[in-house]
LUMKOLMI-982752 format. One record per residue (C-alpha): residue in one letter; x, y, z; chain. Coordinates in steps of 0.001 Angstrom, whole numbers. Example, Ala and Ser with C-alpha at 12.3 -4.5 7.8 and 13.67 -1.06 7.14 Angstrom:
BEGIN
<rec><aa>a</aa><x>12300</x><y>-4500</y><z>7800</z><ch>A</ch></rec>
<rec><aa>s</aa><x>13670</x><y>-1060</y><z>7140</z><ch>A</ch></rec>
END
This chain:
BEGIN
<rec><aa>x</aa><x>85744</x><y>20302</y><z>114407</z><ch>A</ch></rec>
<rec><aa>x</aa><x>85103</x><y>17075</y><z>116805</z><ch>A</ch></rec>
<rec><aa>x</aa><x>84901</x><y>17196</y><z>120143</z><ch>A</ch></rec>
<rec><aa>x</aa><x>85023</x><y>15228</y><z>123027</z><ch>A</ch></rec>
<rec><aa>x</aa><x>80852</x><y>14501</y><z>121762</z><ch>A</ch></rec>
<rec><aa>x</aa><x>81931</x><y>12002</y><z>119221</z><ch>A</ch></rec>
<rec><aa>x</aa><x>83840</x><y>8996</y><z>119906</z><ch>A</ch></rec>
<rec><aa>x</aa><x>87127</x><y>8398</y><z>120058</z><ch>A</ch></rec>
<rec><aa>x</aa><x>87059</x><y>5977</y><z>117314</z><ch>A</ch></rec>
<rec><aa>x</aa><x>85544</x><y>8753</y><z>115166</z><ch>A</ch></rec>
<rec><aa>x</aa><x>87566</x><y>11679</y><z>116229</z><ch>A</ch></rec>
<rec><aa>x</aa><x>90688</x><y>9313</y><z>115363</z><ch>A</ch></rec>
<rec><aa>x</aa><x>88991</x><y>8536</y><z>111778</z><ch>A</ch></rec>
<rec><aa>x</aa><x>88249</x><y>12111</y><z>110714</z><ch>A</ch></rec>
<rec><aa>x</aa><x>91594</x><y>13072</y><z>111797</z><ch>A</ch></rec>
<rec><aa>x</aa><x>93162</x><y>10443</y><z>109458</z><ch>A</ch></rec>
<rec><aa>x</aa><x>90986</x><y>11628</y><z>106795</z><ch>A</ch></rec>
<rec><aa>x</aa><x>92104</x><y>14895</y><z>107146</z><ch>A</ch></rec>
<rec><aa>x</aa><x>95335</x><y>14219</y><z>107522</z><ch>A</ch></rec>
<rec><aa>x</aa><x>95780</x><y>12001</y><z>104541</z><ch>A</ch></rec>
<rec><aa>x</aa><x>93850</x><y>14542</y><z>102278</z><ch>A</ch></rec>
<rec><aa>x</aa><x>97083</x><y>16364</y><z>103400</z><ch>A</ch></rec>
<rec><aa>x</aa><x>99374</x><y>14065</y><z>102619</z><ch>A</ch></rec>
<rec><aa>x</aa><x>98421</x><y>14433</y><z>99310</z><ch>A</ch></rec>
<rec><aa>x</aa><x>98384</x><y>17961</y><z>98956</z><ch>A</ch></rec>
<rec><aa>x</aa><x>100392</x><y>19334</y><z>101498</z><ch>A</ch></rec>
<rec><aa>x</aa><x>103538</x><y>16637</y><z>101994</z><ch>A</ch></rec>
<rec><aa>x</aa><x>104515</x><y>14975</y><z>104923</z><ch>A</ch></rec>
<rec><aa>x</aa><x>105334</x><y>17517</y><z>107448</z><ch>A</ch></rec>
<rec><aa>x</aa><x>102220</x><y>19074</y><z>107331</z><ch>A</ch></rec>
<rec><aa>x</aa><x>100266</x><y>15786</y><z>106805</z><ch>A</ch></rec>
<rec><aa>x</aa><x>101854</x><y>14833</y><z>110835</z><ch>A</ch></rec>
<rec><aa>x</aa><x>101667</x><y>18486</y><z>112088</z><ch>A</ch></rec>
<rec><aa>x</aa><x>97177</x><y>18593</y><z>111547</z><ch>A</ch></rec>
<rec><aa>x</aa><x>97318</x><y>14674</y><z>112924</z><ch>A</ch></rec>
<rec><aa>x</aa><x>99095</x><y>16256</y><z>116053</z><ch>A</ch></rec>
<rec><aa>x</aa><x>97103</x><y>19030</y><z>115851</z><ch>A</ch></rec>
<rec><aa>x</aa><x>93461</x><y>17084</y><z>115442</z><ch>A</ch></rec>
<rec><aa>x</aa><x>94281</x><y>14339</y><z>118564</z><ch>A</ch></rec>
<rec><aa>x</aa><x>95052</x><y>16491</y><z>120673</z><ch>A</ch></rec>
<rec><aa>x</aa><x>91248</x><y>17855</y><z>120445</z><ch>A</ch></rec>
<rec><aa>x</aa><x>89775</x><y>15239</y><z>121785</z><ch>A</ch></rec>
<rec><aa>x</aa><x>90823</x><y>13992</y><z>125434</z><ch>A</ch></rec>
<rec><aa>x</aa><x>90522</x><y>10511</y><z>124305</z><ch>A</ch></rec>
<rec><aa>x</aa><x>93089</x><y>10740</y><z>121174</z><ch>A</ch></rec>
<rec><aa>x</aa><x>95570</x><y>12612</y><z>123141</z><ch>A</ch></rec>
<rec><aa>x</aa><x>98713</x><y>11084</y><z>121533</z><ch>A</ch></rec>
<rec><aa>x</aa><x>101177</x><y>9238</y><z>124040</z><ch>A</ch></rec>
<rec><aa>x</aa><x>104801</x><y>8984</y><z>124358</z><ch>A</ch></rec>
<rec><aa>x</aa><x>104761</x><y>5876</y><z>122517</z><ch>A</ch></rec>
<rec><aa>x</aa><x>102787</x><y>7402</y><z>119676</z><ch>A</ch></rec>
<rec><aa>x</aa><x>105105</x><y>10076</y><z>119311</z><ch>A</ch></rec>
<rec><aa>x</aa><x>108098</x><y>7676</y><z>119680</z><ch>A</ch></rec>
<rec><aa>x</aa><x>106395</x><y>5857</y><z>116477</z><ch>A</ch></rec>
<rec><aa>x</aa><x>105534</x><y>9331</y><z>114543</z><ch>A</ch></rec>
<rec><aa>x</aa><x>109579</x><y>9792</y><z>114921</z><ch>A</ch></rec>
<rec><aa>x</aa><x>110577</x><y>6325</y><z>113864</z><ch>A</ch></rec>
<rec><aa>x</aa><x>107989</x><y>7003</y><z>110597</z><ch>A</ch></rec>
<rec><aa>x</aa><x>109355</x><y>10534</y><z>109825</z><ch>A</ch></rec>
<rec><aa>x</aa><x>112950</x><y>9315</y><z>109821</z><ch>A</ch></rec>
<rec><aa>x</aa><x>112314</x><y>6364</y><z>107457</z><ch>A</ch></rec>
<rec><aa>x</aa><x>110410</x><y>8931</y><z>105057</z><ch>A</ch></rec>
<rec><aa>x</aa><x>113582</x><y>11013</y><z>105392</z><ch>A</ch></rec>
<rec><aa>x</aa><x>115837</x><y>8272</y><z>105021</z><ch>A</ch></rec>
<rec><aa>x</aa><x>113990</x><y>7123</y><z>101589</z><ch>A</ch></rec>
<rec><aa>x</aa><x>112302</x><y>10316</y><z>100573</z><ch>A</ch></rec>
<rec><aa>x</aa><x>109056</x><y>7872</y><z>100060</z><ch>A</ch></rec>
<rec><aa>x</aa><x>105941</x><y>8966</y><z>101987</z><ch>A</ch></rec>
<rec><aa>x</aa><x>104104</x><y>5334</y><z>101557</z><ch>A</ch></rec>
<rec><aa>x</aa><x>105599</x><y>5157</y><z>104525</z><ch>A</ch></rec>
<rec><aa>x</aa><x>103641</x><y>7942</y><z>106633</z><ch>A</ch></rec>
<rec><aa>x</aa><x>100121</x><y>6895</y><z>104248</z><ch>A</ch></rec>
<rec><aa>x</aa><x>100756</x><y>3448</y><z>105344</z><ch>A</ch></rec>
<rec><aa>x</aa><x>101548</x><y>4556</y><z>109152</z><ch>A</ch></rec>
<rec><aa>x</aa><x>98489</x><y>6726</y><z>109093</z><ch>A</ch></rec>
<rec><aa>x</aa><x>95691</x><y>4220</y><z>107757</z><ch>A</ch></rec>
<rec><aa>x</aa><x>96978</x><y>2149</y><z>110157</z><ch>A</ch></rec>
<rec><aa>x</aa><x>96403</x><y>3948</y><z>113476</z><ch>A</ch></rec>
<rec><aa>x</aa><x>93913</x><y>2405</y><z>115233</z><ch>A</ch></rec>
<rec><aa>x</aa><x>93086</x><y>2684</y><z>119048</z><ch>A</ch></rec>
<rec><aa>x</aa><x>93931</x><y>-80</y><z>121599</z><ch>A</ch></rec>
<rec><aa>x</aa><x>91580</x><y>-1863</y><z>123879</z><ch>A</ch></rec>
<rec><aa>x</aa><x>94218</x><y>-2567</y><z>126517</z><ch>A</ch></rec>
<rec><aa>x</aa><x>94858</x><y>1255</y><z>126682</z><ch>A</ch></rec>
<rec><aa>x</aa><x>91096</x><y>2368</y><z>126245</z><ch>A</ch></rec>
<rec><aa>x</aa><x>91014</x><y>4963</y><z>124170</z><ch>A</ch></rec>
<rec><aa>x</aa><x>94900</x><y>5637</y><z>123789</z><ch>A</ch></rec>
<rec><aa>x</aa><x>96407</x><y>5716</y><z>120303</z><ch>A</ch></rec>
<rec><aa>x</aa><x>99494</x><y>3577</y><z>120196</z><ch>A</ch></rec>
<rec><aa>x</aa><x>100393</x><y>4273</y><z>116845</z><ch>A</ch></rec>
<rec><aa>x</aa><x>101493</x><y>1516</y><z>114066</z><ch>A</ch></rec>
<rec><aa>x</aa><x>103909</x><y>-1188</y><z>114423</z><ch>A</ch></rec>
<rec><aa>x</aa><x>106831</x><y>533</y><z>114621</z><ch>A</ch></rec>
<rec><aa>x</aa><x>110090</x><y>-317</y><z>116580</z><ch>A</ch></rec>
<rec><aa>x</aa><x>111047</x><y>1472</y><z>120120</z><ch>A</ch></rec>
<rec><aa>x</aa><x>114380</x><y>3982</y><z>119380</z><ch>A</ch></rec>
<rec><aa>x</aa><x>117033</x><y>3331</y><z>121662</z><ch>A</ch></rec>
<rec><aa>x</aa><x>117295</x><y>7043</y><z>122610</z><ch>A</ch></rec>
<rec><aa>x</aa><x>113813</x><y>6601</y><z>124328</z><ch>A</ch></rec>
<rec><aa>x</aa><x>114529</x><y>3559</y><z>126965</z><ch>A</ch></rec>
<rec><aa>x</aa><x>113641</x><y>4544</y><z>130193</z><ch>A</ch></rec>
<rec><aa>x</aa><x>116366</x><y>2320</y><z>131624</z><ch>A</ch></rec>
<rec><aa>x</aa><x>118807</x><y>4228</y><z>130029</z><ch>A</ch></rec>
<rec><aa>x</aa><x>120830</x><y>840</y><z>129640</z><ch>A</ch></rec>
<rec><aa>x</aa><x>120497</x><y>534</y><z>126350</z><ch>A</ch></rec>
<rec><aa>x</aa><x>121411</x><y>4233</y><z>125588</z><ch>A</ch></rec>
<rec><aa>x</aa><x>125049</x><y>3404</y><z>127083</z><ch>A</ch></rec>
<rec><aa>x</aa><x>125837</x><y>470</y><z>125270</z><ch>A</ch></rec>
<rec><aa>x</aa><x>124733</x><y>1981</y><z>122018</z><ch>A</ch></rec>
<rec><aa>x</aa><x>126749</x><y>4668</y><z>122600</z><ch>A</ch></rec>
<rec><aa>x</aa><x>129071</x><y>2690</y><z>123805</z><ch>A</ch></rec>
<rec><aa>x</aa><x>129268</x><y>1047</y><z>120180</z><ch>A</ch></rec>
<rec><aa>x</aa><x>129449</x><y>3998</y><z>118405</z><ch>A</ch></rec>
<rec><aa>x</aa><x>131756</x><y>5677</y><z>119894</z><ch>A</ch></rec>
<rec><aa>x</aa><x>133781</x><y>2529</y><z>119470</z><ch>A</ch></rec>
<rec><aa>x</aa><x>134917</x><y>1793</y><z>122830</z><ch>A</ch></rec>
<rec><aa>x</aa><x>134830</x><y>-1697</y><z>124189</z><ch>A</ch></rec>
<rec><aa>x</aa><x>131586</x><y>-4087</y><z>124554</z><ch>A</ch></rec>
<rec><aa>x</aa><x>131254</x><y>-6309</y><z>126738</z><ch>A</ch></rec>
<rec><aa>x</aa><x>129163</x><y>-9905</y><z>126093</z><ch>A</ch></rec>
<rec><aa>x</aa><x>126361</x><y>-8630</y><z>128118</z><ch>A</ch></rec>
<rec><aa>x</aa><x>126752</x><y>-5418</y><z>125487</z><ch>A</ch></rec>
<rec><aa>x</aa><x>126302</x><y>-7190</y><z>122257</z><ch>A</ch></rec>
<rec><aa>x</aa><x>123365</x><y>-8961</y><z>123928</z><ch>A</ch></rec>
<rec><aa>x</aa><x>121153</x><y>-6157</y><z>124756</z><ch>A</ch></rec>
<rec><aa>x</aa><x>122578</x><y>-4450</y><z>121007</z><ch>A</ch></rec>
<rec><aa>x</aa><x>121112</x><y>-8122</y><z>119689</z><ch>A</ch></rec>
<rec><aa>x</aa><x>117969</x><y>-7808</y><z>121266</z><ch>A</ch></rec>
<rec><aa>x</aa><x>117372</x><y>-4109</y><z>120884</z><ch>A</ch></rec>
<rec><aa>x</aa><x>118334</x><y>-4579</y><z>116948</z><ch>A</ch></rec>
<rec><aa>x</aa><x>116176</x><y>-8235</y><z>116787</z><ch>A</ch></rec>
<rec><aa>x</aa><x>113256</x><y>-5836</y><z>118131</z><ch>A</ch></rec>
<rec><aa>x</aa><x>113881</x><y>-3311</y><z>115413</z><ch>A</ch></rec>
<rec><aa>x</aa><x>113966</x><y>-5237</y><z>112507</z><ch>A</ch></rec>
<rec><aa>x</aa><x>110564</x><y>-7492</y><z>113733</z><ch>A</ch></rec>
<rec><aa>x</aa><x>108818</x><y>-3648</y><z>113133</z><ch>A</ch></rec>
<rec><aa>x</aa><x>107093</x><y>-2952</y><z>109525</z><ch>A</ch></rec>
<rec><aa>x</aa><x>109440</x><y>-2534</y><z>107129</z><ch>A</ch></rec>
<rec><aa>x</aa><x>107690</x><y>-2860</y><z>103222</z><ch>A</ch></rec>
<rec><aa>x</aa><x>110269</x><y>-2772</y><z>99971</z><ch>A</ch></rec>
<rec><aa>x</aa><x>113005</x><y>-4383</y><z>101907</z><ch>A</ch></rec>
<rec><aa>x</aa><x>114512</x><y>-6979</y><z>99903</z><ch>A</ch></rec>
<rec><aa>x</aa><x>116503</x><y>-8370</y><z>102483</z><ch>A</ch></rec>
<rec><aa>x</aa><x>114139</x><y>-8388</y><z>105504</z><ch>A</ch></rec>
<rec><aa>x</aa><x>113865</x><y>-12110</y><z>105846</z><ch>A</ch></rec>
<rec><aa>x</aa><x>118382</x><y>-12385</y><z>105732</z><ch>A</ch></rec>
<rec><aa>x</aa><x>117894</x><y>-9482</y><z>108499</z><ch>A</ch></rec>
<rec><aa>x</aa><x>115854</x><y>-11115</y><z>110752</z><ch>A</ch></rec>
<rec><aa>x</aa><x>117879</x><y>-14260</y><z>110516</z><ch>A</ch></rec>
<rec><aa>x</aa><x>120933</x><y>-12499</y><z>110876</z><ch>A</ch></rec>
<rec><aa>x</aa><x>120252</x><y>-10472</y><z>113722</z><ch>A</ch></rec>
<rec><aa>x</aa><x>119860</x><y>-13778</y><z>115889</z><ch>A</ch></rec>
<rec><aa>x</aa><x>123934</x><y>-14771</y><z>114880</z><ch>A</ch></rec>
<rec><aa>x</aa><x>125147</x><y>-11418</y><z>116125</z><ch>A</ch></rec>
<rec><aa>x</aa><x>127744</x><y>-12545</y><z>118792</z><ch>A</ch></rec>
<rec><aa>x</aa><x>130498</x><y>-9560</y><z>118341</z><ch>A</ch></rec>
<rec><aa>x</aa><x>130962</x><y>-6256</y><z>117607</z><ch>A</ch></rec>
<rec><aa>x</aa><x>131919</x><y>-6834</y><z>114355</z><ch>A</ch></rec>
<rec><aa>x</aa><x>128761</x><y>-9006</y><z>113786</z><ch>A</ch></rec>
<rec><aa>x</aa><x>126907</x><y>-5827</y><z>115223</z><ch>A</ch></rec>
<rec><aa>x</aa><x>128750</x><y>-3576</y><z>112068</z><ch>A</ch></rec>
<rec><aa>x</aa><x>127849</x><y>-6513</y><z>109596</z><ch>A</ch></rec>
<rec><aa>x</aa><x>124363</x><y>-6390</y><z>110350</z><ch>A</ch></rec>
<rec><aa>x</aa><x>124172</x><y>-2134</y><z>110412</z><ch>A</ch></rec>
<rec><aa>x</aa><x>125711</x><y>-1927</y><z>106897</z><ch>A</ch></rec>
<rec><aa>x</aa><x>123627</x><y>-4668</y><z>105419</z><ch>A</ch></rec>
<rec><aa>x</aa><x>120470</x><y>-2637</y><z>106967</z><ch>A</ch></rec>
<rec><aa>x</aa><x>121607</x><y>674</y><z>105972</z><ch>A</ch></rec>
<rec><aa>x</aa><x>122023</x><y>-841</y><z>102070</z><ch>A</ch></rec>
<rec><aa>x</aa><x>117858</x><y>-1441</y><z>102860</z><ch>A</ch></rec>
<rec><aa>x</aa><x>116906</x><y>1859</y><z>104374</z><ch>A</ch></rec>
<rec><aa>x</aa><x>116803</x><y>872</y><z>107487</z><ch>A</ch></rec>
<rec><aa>x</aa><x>118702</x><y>2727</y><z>110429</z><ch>A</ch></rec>
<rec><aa>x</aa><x>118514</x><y>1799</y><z>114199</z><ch>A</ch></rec>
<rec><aa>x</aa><x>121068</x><y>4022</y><z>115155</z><ch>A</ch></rec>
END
């Protein structure tokens, strides 16, 4: 087992390797539970609240499409950040609305789905915060490129519903 000896950019590469040798063996759960499990064994690798906020976004799109490309893809691609030293940001994966520190966003989007009214300044931030989530990495998605264009013409609530079903038909679920 590494320890804080080795650096963090090795300590981060043999727990990939491990926990992609899982992947195939063991399946996703376990694959994410011996990646926790291996950062956390070196102070450097220490996973942040962003990484686990990316680890969630990852897991629900494997649950959502029952494909773990997803997780192998997330996994190869963890890297660590110079601007952070030796923190682990994780992939490029969208922030989830239930983790704004603001809580602003958490209102309105509950304020959508439990259908009561929006204001302008509402849809705007729902715009944004949906613009933001369909800019992450999303592979097999047929319709990324009518997404991404069509998240810029929200303007109502209805737009908001438009754009929500069309994702959903790609596997992809902000909400």
């Amino acid at each position: 087992m590494p320890l804080d000896d080795d650096t963090a950019e090795e300590h981060l590469e043999w727990a990939k390797v491990r926990a992609l040798d899982e992947l195939r063996v063991g399946g996703v759960r376990q694959a994410t539970g011996l990646l926790m499990s291996d950062l956390i064994k070196h102070s450097a690798t220490v996973p942040t609240i962003e990484f686990m906020q990316q680890m969630y976004s990852v897991l629900r799109k494997w649950e959502q499409s029952g494909d773990s490309r997803w997780v192998r893809r997330w996994i190869e691609d963890l890297a660590l950040q110079d601007d952070t030293a030796d923190r682990i940001p994780g992939a490029n994966m969208p922030n989830f609305w239930l983790y704004d520190p603001s809580g602003k966003l958490s209102m309105v989007v509950r304020r959508y789905v439990e259908r009561r009214s929006m204001s302008p300044v509402d849809v705007a931030v729902m715009r944004a915060y949906l613009r933001q989530w369909i800019n992450g990495d999303w592979h097999n998605c047929a319709l990324l490129d009518a997404l991404r264009t069509k998240v810029a013409e929200i303007r109502t609530r209805q737009d908001i519903t438009d754009w929500l079903i069309m994702a959903e038909g790609q596997g992809i679920d902000p909400l």
